[in-house]
N, C-alpha and C positions, 0 to 999 in steps of 0.2 A: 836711536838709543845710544847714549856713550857706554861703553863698555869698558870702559880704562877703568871705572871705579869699582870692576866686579870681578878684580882679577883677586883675591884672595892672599892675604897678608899672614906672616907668623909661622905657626904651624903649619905643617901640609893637610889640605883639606880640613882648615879650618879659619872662616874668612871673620871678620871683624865684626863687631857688631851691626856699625854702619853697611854693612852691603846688605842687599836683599838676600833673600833666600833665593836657592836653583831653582825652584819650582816659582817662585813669582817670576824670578826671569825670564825662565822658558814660555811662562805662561804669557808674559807680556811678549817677548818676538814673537812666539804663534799667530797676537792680536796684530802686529804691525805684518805680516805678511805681505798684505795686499801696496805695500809700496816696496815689495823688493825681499830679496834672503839678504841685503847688505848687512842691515842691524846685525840680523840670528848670527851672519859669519865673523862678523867681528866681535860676539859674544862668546862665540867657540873659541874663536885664536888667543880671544885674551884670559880665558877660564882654566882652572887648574881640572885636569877630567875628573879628581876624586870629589871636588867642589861640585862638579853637575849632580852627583848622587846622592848626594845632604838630603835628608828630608824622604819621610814613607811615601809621600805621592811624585817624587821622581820620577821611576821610571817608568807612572804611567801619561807625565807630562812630557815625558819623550817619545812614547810611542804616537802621542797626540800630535806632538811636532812634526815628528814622521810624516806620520796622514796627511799633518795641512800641507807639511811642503811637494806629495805626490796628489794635492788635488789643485795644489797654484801650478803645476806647470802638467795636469790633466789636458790632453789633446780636444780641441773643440768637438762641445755634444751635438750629437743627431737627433731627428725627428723618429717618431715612436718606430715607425719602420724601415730604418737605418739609413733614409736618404739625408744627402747631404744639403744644409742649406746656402743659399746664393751668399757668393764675394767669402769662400773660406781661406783661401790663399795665404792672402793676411794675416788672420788669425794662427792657419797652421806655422807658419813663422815664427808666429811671436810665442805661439807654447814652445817650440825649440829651442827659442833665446831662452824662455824662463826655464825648461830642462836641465841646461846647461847652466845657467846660476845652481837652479836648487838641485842637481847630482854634486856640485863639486861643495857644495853646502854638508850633505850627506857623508859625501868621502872623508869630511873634517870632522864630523860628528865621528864616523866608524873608528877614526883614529883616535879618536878621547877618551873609546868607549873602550877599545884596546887597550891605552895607555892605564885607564882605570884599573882595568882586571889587570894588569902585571903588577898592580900596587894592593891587588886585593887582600893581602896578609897584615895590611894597617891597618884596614878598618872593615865595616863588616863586609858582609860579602853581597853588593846589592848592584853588581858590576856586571853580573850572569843574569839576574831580572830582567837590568835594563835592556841590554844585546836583546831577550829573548822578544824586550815589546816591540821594538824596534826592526827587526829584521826580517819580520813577515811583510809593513808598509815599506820596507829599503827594495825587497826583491822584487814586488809589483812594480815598482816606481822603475825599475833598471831595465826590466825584460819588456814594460810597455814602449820604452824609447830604444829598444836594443837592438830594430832589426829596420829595414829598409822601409819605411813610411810614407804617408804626407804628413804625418807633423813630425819629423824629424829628420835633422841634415847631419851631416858626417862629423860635424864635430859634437851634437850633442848624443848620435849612437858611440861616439869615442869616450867620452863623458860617460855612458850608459855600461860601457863594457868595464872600463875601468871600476868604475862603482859594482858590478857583479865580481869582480875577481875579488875587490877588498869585500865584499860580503862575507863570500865564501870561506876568506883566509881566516877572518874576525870570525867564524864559526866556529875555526878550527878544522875545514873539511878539505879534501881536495879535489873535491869536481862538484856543481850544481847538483848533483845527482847523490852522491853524500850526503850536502844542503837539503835535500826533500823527504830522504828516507830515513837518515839517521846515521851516524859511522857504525854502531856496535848492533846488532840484535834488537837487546832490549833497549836501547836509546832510540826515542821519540824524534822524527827527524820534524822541519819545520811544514810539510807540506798540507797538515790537517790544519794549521793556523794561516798558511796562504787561503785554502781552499776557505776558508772561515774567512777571513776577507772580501774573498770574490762572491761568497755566497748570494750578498743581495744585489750585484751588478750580475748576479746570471740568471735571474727570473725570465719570465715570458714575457716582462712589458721595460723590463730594464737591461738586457743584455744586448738592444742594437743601438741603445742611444748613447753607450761610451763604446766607439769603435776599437778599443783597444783589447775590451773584455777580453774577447773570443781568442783574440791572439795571446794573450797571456795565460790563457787557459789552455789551448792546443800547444800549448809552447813547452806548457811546463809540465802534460800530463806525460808525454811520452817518457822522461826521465826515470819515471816510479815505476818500477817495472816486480814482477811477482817475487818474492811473494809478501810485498810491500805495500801494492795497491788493491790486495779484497779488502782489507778491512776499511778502505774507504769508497767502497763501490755506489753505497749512498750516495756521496757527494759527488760523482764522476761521472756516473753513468745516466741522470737526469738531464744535464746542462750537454752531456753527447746529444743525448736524442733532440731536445730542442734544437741545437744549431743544423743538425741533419735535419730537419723538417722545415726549412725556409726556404723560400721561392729563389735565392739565388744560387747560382750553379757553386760561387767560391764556397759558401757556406756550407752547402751539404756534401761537398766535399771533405772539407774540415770537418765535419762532423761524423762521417764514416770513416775518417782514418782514427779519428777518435774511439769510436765504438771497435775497430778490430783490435786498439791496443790494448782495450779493455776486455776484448773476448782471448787475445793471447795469454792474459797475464794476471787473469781472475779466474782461478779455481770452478769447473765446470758444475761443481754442486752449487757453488756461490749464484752462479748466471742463473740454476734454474731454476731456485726458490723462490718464490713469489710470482713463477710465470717471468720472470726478466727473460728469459733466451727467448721465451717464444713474443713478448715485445718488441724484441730488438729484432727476430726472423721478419716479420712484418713491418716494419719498419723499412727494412732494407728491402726487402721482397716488392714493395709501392715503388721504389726508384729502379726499377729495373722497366719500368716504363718510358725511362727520361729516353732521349734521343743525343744523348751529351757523352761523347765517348770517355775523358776522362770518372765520371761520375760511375756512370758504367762499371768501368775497370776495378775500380774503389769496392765498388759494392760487391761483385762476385768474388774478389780477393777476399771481404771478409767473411759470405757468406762458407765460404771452401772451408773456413776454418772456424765458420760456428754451427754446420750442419752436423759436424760429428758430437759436437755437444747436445745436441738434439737428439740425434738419435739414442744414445745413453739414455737418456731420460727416458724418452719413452719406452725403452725393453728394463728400465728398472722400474718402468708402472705396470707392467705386466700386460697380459692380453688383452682387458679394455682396452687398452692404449694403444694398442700396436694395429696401423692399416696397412691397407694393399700399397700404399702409394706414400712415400715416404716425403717432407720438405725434399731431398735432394733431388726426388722426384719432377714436385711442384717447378724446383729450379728452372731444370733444365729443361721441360716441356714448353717453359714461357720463351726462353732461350731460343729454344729451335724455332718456336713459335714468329720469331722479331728474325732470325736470321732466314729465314725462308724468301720474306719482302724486302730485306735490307741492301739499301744500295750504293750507303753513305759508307767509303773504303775505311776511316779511320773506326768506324763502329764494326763493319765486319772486321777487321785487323782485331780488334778486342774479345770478340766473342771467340774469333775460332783461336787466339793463343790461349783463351779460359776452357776451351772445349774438352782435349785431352785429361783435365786434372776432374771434371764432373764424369767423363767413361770411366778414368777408373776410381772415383770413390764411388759408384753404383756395382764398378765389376758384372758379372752376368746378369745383374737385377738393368742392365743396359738393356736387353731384350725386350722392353717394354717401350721402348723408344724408338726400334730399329725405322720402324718405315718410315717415320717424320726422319731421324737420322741420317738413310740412307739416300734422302730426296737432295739434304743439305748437303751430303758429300759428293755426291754428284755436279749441283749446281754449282759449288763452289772449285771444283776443280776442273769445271770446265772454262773459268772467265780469268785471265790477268789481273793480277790488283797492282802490274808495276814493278820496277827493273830488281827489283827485293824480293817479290814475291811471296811477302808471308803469309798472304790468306793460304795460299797453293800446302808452302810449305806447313805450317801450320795443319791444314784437315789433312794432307797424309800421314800427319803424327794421329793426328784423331783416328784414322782410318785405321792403323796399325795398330792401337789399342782397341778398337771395336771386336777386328780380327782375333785378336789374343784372348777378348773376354768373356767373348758371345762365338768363339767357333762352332760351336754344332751347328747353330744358323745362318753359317754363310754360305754351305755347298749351293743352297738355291738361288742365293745370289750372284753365284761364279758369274752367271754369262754377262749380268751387267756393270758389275763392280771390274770383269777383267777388260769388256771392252773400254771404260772410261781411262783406266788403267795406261791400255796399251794406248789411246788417242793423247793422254796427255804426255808420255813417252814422244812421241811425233812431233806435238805439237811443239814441245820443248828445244827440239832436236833442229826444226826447219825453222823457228820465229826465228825472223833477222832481228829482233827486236834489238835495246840495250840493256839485256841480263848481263850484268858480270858472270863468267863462265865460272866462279867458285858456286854461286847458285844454281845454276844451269846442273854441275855435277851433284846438288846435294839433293834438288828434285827429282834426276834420276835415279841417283840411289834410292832414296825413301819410296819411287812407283817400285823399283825392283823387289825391292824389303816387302813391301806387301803384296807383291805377286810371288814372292817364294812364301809366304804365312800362308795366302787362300790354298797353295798347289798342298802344303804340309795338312789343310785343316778338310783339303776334299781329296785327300789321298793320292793325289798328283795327278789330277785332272786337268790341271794349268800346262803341262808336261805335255798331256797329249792334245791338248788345245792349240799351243803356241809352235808346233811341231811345223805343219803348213808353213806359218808365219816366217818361221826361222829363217826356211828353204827360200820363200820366195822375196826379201827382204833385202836389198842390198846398199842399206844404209849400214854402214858400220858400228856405230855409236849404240844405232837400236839393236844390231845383233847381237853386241856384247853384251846388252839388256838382260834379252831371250837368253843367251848361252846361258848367265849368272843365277838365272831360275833352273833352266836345265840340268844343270852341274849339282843346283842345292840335293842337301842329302835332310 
């Protein structure tokens, strides 16, 4: 297309008879797309920006152009369940050449549409429409090539990023996150019109065959934070659970940090009406079967913080509602249940640093757990998991909260909770192992801390237990142990 003859003569924003109109223009580059953004950019450079807005169906012929140029340099599609097909290499290259065309295409358009609105007091005011159609397909189009990909290389995430700041600016905003929620209260940010976008790329038969979906969706949900994102819990909390529910490990991962942004930052009446908390309880509650420690981790970080939302609900259903055995219950029984056999370090490392924060949001209602509990504590500080030591350290945290929350019931425990106590004290003390000695000192501190809790919780029974011990003991390290209970008050 020449574009010399459509640069607009005379008056400002008002071109001659002979030139087309903006809307045939735009309409015809959109058509020519498929050999290039050349035309479209030589359209912009030579077009007055007040000239692009002529005419009622402007700024829906721009938002149109938008689209087509983030679906010419859309990253190659996948087959229905997100496998990739043979010889994409090529392909992913050539959608990063076309990114890099149609972002800097985009960045010419954002600056037209800027230069318009500074001119908005000439003519009407249809300069804030356009921006408005346009900058829901500018932000998908920027954040799909924005981060480290296969179909994009460093110069078209440089392309990507630049085009996200001039978004932003041409908003008027000063962080992405402005961009989604709005600057003012009652000012409408853009992210219910992103979300209206992505809406039909996030179905159950369409959300893995543009592999970008998911990523532009977890990318931009964290941003919307309370009390911003209940009124869009509809659109956010469907397309969570789906990607949480796929056979691959990346995915349900992304899809459970999704769902805990969502149970931080949505209103806990909002999550239980319609049964949404207890969907999303079972939802998460099925993965705690994976054997995938990351995944794992994910899931009991969110559960820790949507179990109390549960519980509300049910003591505001009143006594039908309420049983012996509470979800945080359910949790951690399954918990114990997987750490009793578990023997893969990186999965026990996960369960016993989540263990401490399930003793105390049960507190004494811990009681119901002791003896599966007290097998785990055992086991587990009886075996090295390595020169760190976190399992060890880790359930003496556990243990130390046990003591604190359930003391009435540990006097019967003394004799075998002090002798594992006192063996891991020794063992600590004699392994030539390679413990760096700042751990070596922090696992005898925390056996000591909980041999001075049992002595306080069995009226210093540990006192006259450890008595013999003291006397006949002449390891130094260990007597200081002994003394530092002896001495407690």
């Amino acid at each position: 297309m020449d574009a010399s003859g459509l640069r607009p003569e005379g008056a400002p924003g008002q071109p001659p008879a002979s030139v087309p109109s903006a809307e045939q223009a735009l309409l015809q580059a959109r058509l020519s797309l498929s050999a290039g953004p050349g035309a479209l950019r030589e359209l912009l450079e030579s077009a007055e920006p007040r000239w692009l807005l002529l005419g009622p169906g402007c700024p829906a012929a721009l938002g149109e152009l938008a689209a087509a140029l983030g679906e010419s340099a859309a990253p190659p599609g996948r087959e229905r369940d997100g496998a990739e097909r043979p010889g994409r290499d090529r392909e992913h290259g050539a959608a990063a050449e076309r990114a890099e065309q149609a972002g800097a295409v985009l960045v010419l358009l954002l600056e037209k549409l800027e230069g318009a609105g500074s001119r908005e007091r000439a003519g009407p005011p249809a300069g804030g429409a356009a921006l408005r159609r346009v900058l829901g397909h500018i932000y998908i189009f920027a954040v799909t090539h924005l981060g480290e990909r296969p179909w994009t290389t460093e110069r078209s995430r440089a392309v990507a990023r630049q085009l996200l700041e001039r978004l932003v600016r041409a908003a008027g905003c000063a962080s992405v996150a402005e961009f989604l929620r709005g600057k003012d209260g009652d000012e409408e940010g853009m992210f219910g019109a992103v979300m209206g976008l992505l809406k039909r790329e996030l179905t159950k038969d369409t959300w893995k065959r543009n592999p970008a979906t998911k990523h532009v969706f977890c990318w931009t949900l964290p941003h919307v934070t309370r009390p911003w994102l209940g009124p869009h819990l509809e659109r956010v909390l469907p397309p969570s659970l789906l990607i949480s529910d796929d056979f691959q490990e990346e995915n349900k991962v992304l899809g459970v940090q999704c769902l805990h942004h969502i149970v931080l930052n949505v209103p806990g009446a909002d999550l239980c009406q319609f049964n949404r908390a207890q969907v999303v309880f079972h939802a998460l509650y099925n993965h705690l079967y994976s054997r995938e420690a990351p995944l794992v981790q994910a899931v009991l970080l969110c559960l820790l913080d949507l179990l109390p939302v549960l519980e509300r609900s049910q003591r505001h259903q009143g006594s039908r509602a309420r049983r012996a055995r509470s979800p945080c219950d359910e949790v951690l029984q399954l918990v114990l249940t997987h750490m009793e056999g578990e023997h893969r370090l990186a999965l026990r490392r996960v369960y016993v640093g989540i263990l401490p924060a399930f003793v105390r949001r049960l507190g004494i209602l811990v009681v119901r757990h002791l003896k599966r509990l007290e097998r785990v504590i055992l086991g587990y500080l009886e075996v090295s998991d390595g020169p760190e030591e976190e399992a060890r350290l880790g359930m003496l945290e556990t243990l130390q909260c046990t003591i604190e929350h359930a003391w009435p019931r540990m006097p019967c425990r003394l004799p075998v909770l002090l002798k594992a106590l006192l063996r891991l004290i020794w063992d600590v003390h004699t392994d030539p192992g390679p413990t760096p000695e700042p751990v070596r000192a922090a696992l005898l501190q925390r056996a000591t801390q909980c041999l001075i809790l049992l002595d306080h919780c069995s009226r210093g029974q540990v006192k006259v237990l450890l008595e013999g011990v003291y006397s006949s003991c002449e390891e130094n390290r260990v007597r200081e142990c002994i003394r530092k209970v002896q001495e407690s008050t």
